[in-house]
N, C-alpha and C positions, 0 to 999 in steps of 0.2 A: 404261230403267233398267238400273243394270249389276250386277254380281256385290255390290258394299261395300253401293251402296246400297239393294239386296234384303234382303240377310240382316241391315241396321243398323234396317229397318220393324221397329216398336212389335210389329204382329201377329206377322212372322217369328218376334221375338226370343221372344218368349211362347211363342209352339209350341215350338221347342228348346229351352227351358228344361223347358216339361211333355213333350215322349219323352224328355227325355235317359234319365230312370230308367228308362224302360220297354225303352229299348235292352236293355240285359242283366241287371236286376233278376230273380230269378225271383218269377214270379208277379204282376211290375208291369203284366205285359199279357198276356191269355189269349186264346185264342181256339181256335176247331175247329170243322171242321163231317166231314162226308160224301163223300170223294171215292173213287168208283165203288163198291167192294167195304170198301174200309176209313173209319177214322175217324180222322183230323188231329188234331191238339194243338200248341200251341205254350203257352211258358209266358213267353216274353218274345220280342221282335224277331230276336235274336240265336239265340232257340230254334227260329224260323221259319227262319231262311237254316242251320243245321245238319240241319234235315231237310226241305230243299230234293229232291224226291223226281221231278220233271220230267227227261226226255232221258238214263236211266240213273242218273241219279245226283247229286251236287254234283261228283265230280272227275271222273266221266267228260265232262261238260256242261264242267266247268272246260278239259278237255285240248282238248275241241272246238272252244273259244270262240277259244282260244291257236291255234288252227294256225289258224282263220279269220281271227283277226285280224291274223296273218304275212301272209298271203296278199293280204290285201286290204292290207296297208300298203304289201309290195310294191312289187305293181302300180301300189300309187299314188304312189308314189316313184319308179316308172321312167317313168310316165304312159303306161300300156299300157294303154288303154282295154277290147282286148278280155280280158286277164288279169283288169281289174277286174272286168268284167262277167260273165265266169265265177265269178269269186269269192265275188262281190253273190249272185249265182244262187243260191250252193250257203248262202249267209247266210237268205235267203229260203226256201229251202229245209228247212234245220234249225227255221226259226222257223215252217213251216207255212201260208205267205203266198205261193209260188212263185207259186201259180195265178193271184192277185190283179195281182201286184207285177212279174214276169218276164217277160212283154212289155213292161213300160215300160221295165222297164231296159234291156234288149236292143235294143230302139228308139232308144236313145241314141247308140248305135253309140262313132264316133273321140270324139266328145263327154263322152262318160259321166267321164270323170277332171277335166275341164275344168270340169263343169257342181258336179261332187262340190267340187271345189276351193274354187268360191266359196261354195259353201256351210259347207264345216268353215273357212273365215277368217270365218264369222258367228257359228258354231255354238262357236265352242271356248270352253269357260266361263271362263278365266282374261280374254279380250277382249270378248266379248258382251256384247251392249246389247240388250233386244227390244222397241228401239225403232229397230233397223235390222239386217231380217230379212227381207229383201229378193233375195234371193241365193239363197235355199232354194227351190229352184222344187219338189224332190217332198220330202215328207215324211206318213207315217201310220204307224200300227204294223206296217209291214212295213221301211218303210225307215229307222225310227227303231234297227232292228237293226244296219243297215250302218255309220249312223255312230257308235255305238256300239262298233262294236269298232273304229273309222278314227281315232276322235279320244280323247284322253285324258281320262278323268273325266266320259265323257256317259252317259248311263245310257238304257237300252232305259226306252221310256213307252208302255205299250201299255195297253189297259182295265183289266188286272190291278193295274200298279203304282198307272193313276190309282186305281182304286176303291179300296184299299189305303193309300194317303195320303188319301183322302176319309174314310175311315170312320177314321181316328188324328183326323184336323182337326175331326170333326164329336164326337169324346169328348170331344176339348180343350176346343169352343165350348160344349159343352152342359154342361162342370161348371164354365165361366164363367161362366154363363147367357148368352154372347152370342147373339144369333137372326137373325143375317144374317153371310154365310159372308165375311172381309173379302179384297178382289180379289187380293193376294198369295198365298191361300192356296185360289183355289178352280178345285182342280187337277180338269180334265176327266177321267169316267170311261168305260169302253165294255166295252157289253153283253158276257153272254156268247152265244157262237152254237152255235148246235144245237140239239140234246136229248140227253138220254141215255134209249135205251130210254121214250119216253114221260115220264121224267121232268119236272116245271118247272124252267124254267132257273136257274142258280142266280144269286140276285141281285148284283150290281155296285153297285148304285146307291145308295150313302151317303148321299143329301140328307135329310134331314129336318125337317117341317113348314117352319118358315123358314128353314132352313139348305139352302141349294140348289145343289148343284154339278151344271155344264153336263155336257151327254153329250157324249164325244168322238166328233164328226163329219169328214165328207172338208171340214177345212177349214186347209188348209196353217199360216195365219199362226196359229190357234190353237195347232196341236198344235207349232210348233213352238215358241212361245213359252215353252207347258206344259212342253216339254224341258226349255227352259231354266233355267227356276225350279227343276226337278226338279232338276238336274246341281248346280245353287248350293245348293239344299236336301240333299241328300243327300250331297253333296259335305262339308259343316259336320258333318252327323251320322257320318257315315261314319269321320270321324277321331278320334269319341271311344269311349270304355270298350273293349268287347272286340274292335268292330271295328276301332278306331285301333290294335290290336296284330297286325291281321294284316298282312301284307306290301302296302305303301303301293299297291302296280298292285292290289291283291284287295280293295281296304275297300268301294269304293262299290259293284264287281258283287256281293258278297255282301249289304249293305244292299239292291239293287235286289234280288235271288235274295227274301231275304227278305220286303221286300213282293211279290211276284208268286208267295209261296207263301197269304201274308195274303188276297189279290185275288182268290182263285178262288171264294171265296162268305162274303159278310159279311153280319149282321145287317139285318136290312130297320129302318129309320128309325121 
């Protein structure tokens, strides 16, 4: 399936049609809960990604995002595998995943830009097909960072944004009354990890009764697939009401900012 024929699906069209209002409507979509010592709110999508409150700030995070993404475009333009792989590092790094992620990459060695290559000529939304995804040998929510700031218009998909577009799909199905989640739309979520102080974790997981969206596991062809729908979905939204008037390279990171401010604890099913 490619980018026309995604977003032209019956189901697709319906879901963008129901968030459009909620992009930046106030009050068209609400949400808050509990994070550490404070209390959240948002009063629409758009009121989500303004108090994007992660990594110092939205512009501090913004400045961050911009010198990593130099860096690593770079490298990857000169095909300096080991500039890449420093780069990647400190991507993983910012995103909290070194530990996980930073021996495989590093493992890569002269290969690492080579390997990266064939996978963003799979990966770039304007060409993609996720029916040949093939090429993408690593991908999870660590590495879903790299190529996010390497390729144009891909968006970080990590448990936060999944659960976060789960729980908007499963409002929309549930005041259709539909009761099975339709396969364009049923985007993988993932846990959150730890605890706080003993706390319970805060919920991720959107499916409800028969509305059932997969957990995002270590499994390459999914999660990258998931990207992709992401990038072509968010991609559409990103260009309309208040986000289509921010500067064309800022629409879709701040759509992704805002669900990944949405995805940190949603209503349980």
């Amino acid at each position: 399936m490619n980018r026309a024929e995604y977003l032209s699906t019956p189901d697709v069209r319906s879901f963008i049609d129901w968030v459009t209002p909620r992009l930046c409507t106030e009050g068209a979509f609400t949400h808050h809960y509990r994070q550490a010592h404070n209390e959240w709110s948002c009063a629409s999508i758009f009121d989500a990604y303004r108090k994007y409150s992660w990594h110092g700030g939205l512009q501090a995070n913004q400045d961050t995002l911009d010198t990593l993404s130099r860096r690593l475009r770079t490298a990857f333009d000169a095909r300096d595998s080991r500039a890449f792989i420093a780069a990647g590092s400190d991507v993983l790094r910012w995103g909290g995943v070194i530990a996980r992620n930073g021996k495989t990459l590093s493992a890569l060695g002269e290969d690492a830009v080579p390997i990266f290559q064939r996978a963003v000529n799979q990966l770039a939304p304007c060409g993609a097909d996720t029916d040949h995804i093939a090429e993408v040998r690593l991908m999870n929510a660590g590495f879903t960072k790299i190529y996010a700031l390497l390729i144009d218009d891909f968006p970080i998909y990590d448990g936060r944004v999944g659960a976060a577009l789960g729980y908007l799909i499963r409002l929309h199905l549930q005041e259709r009354g539909v009761t099975t989640v339709p396969r364009e739309l049923r985007f993988p979520w993932g846990a959150a990890k730890g605890s706080q102080r003993g706390q319970t974790l805060k919920n991720r997981n959107p499916s409800s009764g028969g509305l059932v969206f997969p957990r995002l596991a270590a499994n390459i062809r999914v999660h990258t697939r998931a990207n992709i729908m992401a990038a072509w979905l968010l991609g559409e939204l990103s260009a309309l009401s208040r986000f289509g008037q921010l500067p064309a390279q800022r629409r879709l990171r701040a759509l992704e900012s805002a669900l990944f401010m949405i995805g940190y604890e949603i209503p349980v099913g």
